[in-house]
N, CA, C and O atoms as a GROMACS GRO file, in nm:
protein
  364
    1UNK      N    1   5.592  10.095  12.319
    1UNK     CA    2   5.703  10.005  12.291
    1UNK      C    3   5.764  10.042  12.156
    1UNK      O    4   5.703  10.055  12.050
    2UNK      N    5   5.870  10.054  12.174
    2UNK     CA    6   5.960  10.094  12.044
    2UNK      C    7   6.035   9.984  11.989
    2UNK      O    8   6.128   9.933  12.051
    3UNK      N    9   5.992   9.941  11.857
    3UNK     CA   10   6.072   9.804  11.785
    3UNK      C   11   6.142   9.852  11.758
    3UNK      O   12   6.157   9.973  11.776
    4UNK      N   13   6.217   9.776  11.701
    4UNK     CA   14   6.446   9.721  11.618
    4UNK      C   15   6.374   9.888  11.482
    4UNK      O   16   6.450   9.984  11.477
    5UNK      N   17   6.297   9.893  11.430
    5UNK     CA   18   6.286   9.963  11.310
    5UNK      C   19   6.254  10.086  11.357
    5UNK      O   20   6.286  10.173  11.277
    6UNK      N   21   6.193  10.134  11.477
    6UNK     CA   22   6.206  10.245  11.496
    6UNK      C   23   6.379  10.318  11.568
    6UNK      O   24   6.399  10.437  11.592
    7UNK      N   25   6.453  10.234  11.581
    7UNK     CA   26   6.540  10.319  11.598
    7UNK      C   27   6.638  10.373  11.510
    7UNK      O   28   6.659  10.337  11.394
    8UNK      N   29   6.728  10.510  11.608
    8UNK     CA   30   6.828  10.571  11.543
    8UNK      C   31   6.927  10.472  11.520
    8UNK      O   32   6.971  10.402  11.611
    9UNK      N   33   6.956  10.463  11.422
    9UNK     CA   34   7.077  10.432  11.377
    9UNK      C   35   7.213  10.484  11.371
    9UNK      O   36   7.248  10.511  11.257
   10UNK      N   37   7.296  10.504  11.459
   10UNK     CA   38   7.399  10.597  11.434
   10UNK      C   39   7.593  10.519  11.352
   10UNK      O   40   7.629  10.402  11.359
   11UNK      N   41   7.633  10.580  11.317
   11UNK     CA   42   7.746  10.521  11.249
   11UNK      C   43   7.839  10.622  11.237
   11UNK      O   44   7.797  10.736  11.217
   12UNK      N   45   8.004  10.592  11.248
   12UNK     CA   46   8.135  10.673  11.244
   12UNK      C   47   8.189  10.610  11.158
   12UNK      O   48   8.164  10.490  11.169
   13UNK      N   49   8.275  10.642  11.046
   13UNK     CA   50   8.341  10.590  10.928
   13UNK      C   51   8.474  10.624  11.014
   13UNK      O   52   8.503  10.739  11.049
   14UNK      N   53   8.539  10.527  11.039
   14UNK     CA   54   8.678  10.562  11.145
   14UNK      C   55   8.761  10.489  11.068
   14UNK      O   56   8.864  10.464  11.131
   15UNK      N   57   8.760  10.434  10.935
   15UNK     CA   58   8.860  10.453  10.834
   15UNK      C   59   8.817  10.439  10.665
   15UNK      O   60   8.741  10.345  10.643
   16UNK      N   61   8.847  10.502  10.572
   16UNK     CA   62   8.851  10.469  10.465
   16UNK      C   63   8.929  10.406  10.430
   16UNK      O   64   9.037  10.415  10.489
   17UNK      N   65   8.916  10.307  10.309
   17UNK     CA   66   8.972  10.180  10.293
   17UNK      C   67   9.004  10.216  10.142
   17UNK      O   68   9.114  10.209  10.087
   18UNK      N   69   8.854  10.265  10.072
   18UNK     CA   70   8.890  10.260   9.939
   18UNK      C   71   8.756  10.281   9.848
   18UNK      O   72   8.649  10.242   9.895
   19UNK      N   73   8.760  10.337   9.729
   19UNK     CA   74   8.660  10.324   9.651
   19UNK      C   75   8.639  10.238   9.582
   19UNK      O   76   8.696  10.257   9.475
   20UNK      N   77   8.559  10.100   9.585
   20UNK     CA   78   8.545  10.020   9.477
   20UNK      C   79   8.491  10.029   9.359
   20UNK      O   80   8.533   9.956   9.269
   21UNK      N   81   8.381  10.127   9.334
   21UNK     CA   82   8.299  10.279   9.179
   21UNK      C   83   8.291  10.323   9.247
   21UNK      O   84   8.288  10.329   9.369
   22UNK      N   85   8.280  10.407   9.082
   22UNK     CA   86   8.152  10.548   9.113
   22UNK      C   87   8.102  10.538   9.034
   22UNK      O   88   8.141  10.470   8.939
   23UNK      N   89   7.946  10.626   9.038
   23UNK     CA   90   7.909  10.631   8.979
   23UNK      C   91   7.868  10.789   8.935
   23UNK      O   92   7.882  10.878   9.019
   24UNK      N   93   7.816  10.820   8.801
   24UNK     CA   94   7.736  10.945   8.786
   24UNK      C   95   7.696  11.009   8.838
   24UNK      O   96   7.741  11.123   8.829
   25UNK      N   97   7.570  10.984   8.941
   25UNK     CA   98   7.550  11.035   9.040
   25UNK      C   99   7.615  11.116   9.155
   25UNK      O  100   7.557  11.201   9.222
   26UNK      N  101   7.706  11.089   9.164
   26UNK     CA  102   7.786  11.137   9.219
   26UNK      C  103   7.851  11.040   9.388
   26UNK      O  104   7.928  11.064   9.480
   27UNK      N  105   7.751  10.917   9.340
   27UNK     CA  106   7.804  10.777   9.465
   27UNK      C  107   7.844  10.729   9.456
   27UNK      O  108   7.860  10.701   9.337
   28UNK      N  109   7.936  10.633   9.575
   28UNK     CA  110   8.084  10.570   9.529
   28UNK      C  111   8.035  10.464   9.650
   28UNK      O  112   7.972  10.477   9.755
   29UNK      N  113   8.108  10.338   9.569
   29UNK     CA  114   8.076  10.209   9.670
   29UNK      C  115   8.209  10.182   9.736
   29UNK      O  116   8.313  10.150   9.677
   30UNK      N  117   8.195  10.196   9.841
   30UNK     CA  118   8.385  10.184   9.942
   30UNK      C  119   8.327  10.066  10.020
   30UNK      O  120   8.220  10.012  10.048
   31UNK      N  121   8.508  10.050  10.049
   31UNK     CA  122   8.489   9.933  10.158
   31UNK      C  123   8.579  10.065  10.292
   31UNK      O  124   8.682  10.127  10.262
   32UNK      N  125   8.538  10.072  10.370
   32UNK     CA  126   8.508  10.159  10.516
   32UNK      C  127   8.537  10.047  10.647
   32UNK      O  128   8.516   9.926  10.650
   33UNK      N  129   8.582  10.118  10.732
   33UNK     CA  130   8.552  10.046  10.864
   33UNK      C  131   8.460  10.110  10.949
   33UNK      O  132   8.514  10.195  11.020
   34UNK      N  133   8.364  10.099  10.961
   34UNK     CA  134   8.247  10.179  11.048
   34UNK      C  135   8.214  10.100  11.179
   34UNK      O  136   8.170   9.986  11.192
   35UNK      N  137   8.244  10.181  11.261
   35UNK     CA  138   8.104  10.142  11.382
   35UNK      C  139   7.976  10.222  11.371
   35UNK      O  140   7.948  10.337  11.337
   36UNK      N  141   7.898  10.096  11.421
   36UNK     CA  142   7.750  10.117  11.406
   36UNK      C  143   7.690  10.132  11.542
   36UNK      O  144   7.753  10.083  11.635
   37UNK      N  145   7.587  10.189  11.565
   37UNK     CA  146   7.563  10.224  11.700
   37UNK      C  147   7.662  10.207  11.823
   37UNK      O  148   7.629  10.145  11.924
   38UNK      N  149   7.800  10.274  11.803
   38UNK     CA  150   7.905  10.260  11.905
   38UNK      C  151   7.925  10.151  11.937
   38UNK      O  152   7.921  10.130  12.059
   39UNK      N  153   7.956  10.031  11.842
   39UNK     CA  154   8.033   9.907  11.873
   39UNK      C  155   8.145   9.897  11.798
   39UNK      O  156   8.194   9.999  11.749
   40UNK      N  157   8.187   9.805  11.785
   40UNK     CA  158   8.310   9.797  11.731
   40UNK      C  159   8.336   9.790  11.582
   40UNK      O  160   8.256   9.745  11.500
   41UNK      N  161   8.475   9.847  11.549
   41UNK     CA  162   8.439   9.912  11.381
   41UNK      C  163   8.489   9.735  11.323
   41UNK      O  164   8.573   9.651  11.353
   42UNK      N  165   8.346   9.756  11.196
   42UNK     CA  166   8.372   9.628  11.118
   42UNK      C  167   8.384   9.710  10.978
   42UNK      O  168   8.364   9.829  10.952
   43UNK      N  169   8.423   9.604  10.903
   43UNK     CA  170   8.431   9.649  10.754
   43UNK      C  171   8.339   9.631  10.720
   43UNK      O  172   8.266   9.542  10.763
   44UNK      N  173   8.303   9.739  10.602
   44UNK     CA  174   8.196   9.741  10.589
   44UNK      C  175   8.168   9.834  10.377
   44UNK      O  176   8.196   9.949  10.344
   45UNK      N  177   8.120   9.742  10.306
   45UNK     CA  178   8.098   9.766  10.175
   45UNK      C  179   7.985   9.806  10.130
   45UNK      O  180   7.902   9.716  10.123
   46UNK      N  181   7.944   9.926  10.091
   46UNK     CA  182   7.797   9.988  10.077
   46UNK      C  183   7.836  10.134   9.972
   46UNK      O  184   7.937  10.204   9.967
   47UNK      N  185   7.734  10.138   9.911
   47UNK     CA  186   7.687  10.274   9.853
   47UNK      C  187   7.708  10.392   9.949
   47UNK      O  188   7.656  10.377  10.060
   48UNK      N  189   7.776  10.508   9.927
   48UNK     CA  190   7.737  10.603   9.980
   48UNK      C  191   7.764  10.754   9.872
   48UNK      O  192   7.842  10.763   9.778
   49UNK      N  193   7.678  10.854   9.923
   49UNK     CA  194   7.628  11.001   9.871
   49UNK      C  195   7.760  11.068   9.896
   49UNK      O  196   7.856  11.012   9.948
   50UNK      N  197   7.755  11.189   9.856
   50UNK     CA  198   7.940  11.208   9.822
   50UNK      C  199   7.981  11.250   9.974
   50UNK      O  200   8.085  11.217  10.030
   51UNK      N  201   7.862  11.342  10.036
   51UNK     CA  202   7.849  11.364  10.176
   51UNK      C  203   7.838  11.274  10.291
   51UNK      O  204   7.800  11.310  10.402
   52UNK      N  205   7.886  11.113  10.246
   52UNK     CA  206   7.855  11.029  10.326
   52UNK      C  207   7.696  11.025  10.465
   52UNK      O  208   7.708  10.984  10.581
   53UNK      N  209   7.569  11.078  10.406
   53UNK     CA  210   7.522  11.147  10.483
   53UNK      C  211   7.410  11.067  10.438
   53UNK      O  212   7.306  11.101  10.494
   54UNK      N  213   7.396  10.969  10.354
   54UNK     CA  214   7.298  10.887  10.264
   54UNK      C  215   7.368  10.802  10.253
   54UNK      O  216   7.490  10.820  10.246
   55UNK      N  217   7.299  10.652  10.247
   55UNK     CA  218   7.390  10.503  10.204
   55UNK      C  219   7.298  10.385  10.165
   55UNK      O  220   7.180  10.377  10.198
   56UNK      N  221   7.360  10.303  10.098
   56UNK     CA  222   7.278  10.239  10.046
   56UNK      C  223   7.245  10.094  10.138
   56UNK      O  224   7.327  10.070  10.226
   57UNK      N  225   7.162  10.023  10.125
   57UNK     CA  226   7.191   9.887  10.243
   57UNK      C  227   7.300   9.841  10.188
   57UNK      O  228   7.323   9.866  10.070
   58UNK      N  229   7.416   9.738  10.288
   58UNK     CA  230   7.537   9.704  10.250
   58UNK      C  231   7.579   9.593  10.358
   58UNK      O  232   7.491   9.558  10.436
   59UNK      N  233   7.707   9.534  10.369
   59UNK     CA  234   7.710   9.434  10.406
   59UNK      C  235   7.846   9.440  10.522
   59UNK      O  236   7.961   9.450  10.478
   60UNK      N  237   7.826   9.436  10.620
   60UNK     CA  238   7.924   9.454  10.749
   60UNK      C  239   7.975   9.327  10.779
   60UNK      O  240   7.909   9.224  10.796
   61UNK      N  241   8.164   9.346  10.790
   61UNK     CA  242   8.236   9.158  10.771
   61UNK      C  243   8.313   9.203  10.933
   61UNK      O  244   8.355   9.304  10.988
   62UNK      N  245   8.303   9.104  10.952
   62UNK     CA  246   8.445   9.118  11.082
   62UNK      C  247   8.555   9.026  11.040
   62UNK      O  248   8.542   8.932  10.962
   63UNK      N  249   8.689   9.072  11.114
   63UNK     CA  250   8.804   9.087  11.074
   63UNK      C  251   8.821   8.976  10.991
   63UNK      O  252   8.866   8.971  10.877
   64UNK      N  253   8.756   8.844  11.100
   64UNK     CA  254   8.833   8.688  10.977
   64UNK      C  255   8.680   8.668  10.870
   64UNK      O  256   8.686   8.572  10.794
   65UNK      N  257   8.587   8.728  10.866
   65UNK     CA  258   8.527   8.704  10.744
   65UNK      C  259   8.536   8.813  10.658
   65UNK      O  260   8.454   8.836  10.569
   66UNK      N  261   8.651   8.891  10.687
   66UNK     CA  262   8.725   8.974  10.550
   66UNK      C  263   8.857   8.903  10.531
   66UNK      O  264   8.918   8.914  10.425
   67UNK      N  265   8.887   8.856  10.598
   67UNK     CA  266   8.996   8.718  10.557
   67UNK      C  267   8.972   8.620  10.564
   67UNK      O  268   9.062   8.544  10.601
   68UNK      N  269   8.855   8.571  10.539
   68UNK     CA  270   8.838   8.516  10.472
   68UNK      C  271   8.824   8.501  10.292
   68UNK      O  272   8.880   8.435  10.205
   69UNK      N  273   8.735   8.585  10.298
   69UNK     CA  274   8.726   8.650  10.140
   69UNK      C  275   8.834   8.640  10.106
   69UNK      O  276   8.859   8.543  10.034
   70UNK      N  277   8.950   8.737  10.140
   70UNK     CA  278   9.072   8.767  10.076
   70UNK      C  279   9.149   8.626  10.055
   70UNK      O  280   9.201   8.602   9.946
   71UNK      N  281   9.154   8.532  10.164
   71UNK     CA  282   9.175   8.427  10.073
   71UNK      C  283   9.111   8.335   9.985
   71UNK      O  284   9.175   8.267   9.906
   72UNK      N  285   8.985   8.329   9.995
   72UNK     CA  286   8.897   8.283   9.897
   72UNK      C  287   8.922   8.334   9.780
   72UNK      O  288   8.916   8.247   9.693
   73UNK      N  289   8.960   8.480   9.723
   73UNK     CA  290   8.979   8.541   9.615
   73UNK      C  291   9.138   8.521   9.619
   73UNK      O  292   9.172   8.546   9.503
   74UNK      N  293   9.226   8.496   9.675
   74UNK     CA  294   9.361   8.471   9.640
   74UNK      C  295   9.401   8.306   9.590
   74UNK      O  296   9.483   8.266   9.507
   75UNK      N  297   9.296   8.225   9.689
   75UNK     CA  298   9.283   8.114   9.639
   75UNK      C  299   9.270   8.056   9.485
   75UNK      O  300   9.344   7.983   9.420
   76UNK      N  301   9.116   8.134   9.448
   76UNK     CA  302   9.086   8.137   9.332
   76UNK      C  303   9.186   8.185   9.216
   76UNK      O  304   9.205   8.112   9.119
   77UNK      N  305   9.236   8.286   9.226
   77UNK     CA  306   9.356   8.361   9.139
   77UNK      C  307   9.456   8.250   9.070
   77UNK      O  308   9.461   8.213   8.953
   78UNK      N  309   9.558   8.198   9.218
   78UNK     CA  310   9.600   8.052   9.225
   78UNK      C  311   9.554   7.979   9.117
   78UNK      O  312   9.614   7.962   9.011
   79UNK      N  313   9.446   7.936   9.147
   79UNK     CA  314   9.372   7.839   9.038
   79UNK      C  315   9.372   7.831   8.924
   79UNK      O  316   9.389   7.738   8.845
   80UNK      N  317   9.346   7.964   8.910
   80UNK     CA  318   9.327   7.986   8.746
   80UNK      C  319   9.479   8.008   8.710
   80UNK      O  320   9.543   7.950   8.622
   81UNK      N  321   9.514   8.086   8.780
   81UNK     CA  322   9.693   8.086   8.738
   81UNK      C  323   9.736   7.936   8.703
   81UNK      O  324   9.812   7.911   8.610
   82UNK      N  325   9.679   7.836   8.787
   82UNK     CA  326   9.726   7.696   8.795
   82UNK      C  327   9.840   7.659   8.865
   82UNK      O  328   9.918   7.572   8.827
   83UNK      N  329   9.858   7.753   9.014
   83UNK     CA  330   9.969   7.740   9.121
   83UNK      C  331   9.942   7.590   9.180
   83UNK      O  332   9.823   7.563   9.196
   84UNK      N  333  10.020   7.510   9.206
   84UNK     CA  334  10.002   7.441   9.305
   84UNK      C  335   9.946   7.470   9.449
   84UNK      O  336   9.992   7.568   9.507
   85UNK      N  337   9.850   7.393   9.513
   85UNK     CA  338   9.822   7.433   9.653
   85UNK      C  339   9.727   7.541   9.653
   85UNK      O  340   9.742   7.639   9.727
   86UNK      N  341   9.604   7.524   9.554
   86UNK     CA  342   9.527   7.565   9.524
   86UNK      C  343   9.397   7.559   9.588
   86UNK      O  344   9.320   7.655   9.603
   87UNK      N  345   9.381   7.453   9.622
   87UNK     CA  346   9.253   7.404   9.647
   87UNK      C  347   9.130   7.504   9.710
   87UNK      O  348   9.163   7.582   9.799
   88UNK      N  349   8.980   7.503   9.660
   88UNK     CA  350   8.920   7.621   9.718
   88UNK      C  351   8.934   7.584   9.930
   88UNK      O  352   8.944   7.477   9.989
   89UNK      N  353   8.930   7.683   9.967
   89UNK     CA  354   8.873   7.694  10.104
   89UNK      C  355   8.737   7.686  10.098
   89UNK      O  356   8.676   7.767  10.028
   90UNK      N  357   8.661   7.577  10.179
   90UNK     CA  358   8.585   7.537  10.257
   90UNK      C  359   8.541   7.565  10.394
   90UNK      O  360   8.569   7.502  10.496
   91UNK      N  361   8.463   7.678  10.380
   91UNK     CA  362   8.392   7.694  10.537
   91UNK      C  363   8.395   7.585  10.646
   91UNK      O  364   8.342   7.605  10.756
   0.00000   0.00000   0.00000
């Protein structure tokens, strides 16, 4: 019997989005849209080796909990700006 930890893991970076660092090393933390074992591409923010061929553990969003964020962080902006119609979003 083969558990969840013995398997391959496979993944396609089917868009770059962007570098959020780098570092020295020569690794850069992007936000990517990857599918992961041939499902559907989520966004996805993680460490990776310049060869994308190494990565660090990271955190995979689908579409409305990356818009979510984005308005959570536009929300916030608002705020501090002191826009009207501010208020945080609430899950």
């Amino acid at each position: 019997m083969v558990n969840g930890r013995d398997r391959e893991i496979t993944y396609e970076i089917v868009e770059h989005i962007g570098v959020i660092a780098s570092y020295s090393t020569g690794w850069k933390k992007e936000l990517n849209m990857v599918k992961w074992n041939d499902g559907a591409p989520k966004y996805d923010i993680r460490e990776w080796d310049p060869g994308h061929e190494h990565m660090s553990r990271g955190i995979t969003l689908h579409e409305q909990e990356m818009q979510t964020i984005i308005d959570l962080v536009a929300d916030m902006k608002r705020h501090k700006a002191g826009e009207p119609g501010s208020d945080a979003v609430n899950p």
